[in-house]
N, C-alpha and C positions, 0 to 999 in steps of 0.2 A: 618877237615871234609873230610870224602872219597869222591875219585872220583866221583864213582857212583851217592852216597849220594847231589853232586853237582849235577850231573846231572839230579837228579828227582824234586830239589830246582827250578833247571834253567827252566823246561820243567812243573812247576806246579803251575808255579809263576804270570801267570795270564793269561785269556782267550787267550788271540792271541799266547802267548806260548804253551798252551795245544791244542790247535787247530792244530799247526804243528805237535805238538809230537803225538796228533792220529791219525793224517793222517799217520805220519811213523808208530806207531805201528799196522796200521793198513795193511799198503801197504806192511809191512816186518811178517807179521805173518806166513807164510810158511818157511821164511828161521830162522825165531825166534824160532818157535817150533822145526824143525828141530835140532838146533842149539845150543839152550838153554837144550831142551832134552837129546843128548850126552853129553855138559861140565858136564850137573849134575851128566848123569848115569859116568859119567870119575870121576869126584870128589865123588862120594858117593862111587866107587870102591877102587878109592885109596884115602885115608886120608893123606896119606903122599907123599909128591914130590920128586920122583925119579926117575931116567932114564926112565924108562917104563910109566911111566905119561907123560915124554914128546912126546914120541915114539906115544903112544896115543893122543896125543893132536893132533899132526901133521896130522896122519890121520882125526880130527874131520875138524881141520881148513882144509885141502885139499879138504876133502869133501863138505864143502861150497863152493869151488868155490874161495877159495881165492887166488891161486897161488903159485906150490911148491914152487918157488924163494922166492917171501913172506914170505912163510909160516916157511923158513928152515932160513930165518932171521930174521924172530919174533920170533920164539923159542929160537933162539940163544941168542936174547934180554931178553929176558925171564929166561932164566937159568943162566945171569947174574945178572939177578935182584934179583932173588932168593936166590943167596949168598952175594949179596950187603946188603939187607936187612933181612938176615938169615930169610928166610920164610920157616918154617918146616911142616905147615896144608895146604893142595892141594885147603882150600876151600878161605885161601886168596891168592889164584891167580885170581880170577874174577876182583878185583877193577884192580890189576898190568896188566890185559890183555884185560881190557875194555879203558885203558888209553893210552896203547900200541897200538890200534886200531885207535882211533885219530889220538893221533900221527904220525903214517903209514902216515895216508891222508895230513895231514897238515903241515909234517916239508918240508920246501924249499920254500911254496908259500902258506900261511894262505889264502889268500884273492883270493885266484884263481877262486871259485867258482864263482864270481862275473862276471855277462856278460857285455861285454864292449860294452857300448854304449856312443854317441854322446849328449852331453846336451844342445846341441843349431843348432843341425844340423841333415842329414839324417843319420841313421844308419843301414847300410847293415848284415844282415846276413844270409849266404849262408848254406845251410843244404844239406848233403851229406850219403849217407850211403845205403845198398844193398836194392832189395825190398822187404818189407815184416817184417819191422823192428818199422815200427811206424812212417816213418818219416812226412808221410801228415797229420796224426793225433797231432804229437806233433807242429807242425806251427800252425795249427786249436788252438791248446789249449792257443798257447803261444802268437798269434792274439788276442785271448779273453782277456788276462791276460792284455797285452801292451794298447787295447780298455778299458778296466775296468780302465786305469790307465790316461785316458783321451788322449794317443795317436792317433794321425793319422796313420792310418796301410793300408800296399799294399800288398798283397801276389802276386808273379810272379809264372806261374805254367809251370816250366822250365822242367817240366819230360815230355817232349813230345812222347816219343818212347814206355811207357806201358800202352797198352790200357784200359782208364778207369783213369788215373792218373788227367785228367784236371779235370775230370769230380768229383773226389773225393776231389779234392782240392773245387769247387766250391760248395760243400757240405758243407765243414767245415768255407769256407767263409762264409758263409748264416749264417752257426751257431753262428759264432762271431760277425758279423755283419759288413764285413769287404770287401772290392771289390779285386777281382783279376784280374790280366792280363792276358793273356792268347793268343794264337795263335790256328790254328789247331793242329791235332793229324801228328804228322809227321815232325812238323817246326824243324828248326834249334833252338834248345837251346838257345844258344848265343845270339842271334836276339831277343828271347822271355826277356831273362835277361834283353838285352837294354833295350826294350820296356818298361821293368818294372823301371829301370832309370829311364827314359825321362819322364815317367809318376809319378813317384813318385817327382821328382823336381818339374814338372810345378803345382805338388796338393798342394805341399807344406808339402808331408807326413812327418811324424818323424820315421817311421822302414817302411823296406823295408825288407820280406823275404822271402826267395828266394828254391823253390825245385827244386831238381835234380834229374836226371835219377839213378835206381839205377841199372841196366843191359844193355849193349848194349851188340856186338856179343860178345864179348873179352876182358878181363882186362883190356889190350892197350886202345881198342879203347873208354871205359868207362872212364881211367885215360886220355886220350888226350882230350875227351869232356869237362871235369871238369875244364883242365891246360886252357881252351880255352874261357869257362865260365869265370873262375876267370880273365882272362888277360882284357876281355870286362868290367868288375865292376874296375879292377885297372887303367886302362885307362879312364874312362867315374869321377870313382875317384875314384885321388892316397890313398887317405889310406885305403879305402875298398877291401875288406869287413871287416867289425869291427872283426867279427865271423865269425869262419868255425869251423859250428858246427856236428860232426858223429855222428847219432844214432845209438844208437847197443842195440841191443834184449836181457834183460837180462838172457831169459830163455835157449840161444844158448850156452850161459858156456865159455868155453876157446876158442869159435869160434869164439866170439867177438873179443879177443885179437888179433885173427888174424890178418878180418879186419880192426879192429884199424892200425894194422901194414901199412898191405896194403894203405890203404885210406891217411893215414900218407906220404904216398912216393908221392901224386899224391898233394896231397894238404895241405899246411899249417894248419893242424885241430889243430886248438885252443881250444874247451873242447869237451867233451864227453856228448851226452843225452843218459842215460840208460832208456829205456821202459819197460814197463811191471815187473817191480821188486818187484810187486804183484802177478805176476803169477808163480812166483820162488823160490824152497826153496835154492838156492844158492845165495845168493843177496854177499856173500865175491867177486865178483866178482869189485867190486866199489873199492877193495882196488888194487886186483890186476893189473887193469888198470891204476891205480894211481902209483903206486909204478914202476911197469915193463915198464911203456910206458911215465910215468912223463908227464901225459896228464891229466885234470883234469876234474872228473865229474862234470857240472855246473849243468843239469836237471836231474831229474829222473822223472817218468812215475810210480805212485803211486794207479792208479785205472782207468778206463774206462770213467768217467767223466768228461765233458770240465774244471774243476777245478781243476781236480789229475794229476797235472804239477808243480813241487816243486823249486827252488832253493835247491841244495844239502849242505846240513848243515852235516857234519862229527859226530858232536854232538851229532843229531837226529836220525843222523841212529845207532851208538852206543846202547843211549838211546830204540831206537827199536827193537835193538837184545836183549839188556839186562831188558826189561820190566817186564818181568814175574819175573825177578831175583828180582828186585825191589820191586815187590808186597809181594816179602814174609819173608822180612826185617821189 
């Protein structure tokens, strides 16, 4: 059985499977069209696979958003495949470059996606990233998610310095149904984090998570607040935060990778929340974070809805590039 062919078995194969799989085809239709549109008009141009088909490919995958580095390694993958398995028609490279795709994400750490939590104890996690990226929205969703699942949940509302930020967090509280800490507009960070400690032990809560600033004057002084944050959660306890988790704005492109970079220098970030990767016809961007920064997407941000907050399944999103392709098999 192909690839593919697995993967339309895997994602049809009974409700709660096709429920994830529309929510992907649904949240990746801008970068699916986009994306799906060029492989065809590439393959229905050339029939056969030669230098100039890869030439061309390179640009299609770039243009998604996937990453020259990436990109100029999965071709490479690619063009050995093609003589391993004497592939002479351009139109079977979809199953060899939808399986290559996986791949990308999943060789080193299959099971990365997975967020580490505590199963008998409190579980900390610390969410960091610029503002303007999604981060109070995706706590709001993932609050709801951790409450639907019969947890006890604390949100700390640790971005004391952008006006408006308590106040948006205790929106999304309401929403979930969930209590926050909080201090005034101005407080010390740090102080606010304890708070959110001391008060999530004596509740007896199960996640404790935690927003941060995502500007003060200067890189420095933004990477010193975070180093200072995290030192109060590793002291109050040693193996917290479970997660240090970056959102990054799918729609920013190779800005993300930046501050992936960056944020990466200031704090241990242990997986990636991509937002908004419904609002993008670049969603390659999932690999190229994965691959160049060996940082792993655990969330993605699939719609506006306190529900369109995903667990990232490799699979899935494959499967949601490749939908249309699917349909007309």
């Amino acid at each position: 059985m192909s690839f593919l062919k697995k993967l339309k078995d895997k994602f049809t194969s009974s409700s709660e499977a096709e429920e994830v799989s529309d929510k992907y085809k649904s949240g990746l239709e801008k970068t699916r069209q986009s994306f799906s549109t060029k492989l065809n008009d590439l393959i229905a141009r050339y029939r056969k696979v030669d230098e100039d088909f890869f030439e061309e490919l390179e640009d299609v995958l770039i243009s998604a958003d996937v990453g020259v580095n990436t990109v100029m390694e999965l071709v490479e993958e690619l063009e050995m495949e093609v003589k391993r398995q004497n592939i002479k028609e351009s139109n079977e490279l979809k199953e060899v470059i939808s399986e290559k795709l996986v791949t990308i994400y999943t060789e080193g750490n299959a099971a990365a996606s997975t967020l580490n939590m505590k199963d008998d104890d409190l579980s900390v996690i610390l969410f960091v990233g610029v503002n303007g990226v999604g981060k109070t929205t995706t706590i709001g969703k993932l609050a709801y998610q951790f409450k639907q699942q019969g947890k006890k949940v604390l949100l700390v509302a640790g971005d004391t310095f952008r006006a408006g930020a308590i106040e948006q967090l205790d929106v999304w509280g309401e929403r979930a149904g969930v209590e926050v800490i909080k201090q005034s507009a101005g407080s010390d960070p740090a102080a606010v984090i304890y708070d959110g400690i001391r008060a999530a032990k004596s509740r007896g809560a199960d996640v404790l998570l935690c927003d941060t600033a995502g500007r003060l004057q200067n890189k420095v002084n933004l990477m010193n607040e975070l180093s200072k944050v995290n030192r109060v959660i590793e002291r109050e306890i040693p193996d917290a935060p479970h997660e240090v988790l970056l959102v990054l704005d799918a729609t920013t492109g190779q800005n993300a990778l930046s501050q992936a970079k960056i944020f990466s220098e200031a704090t241990n970030v242990s997986g990636i929340v991509l937002t908004k990767l419904d609002g993008t016809a670049k969603g390659g961007i999932v690999l190229a974070i994965r691959k160049e920064l060996n940082i792993p997407v655990k969330l993605v941000g699939l719609g506006e809805q306190i529900t369109d907050l995903e667990t990232f399944d490799p699979n899935a999103f494959v499967y949601g590039l490749f939908a249309e392709m699917l349909q007309e098999e």
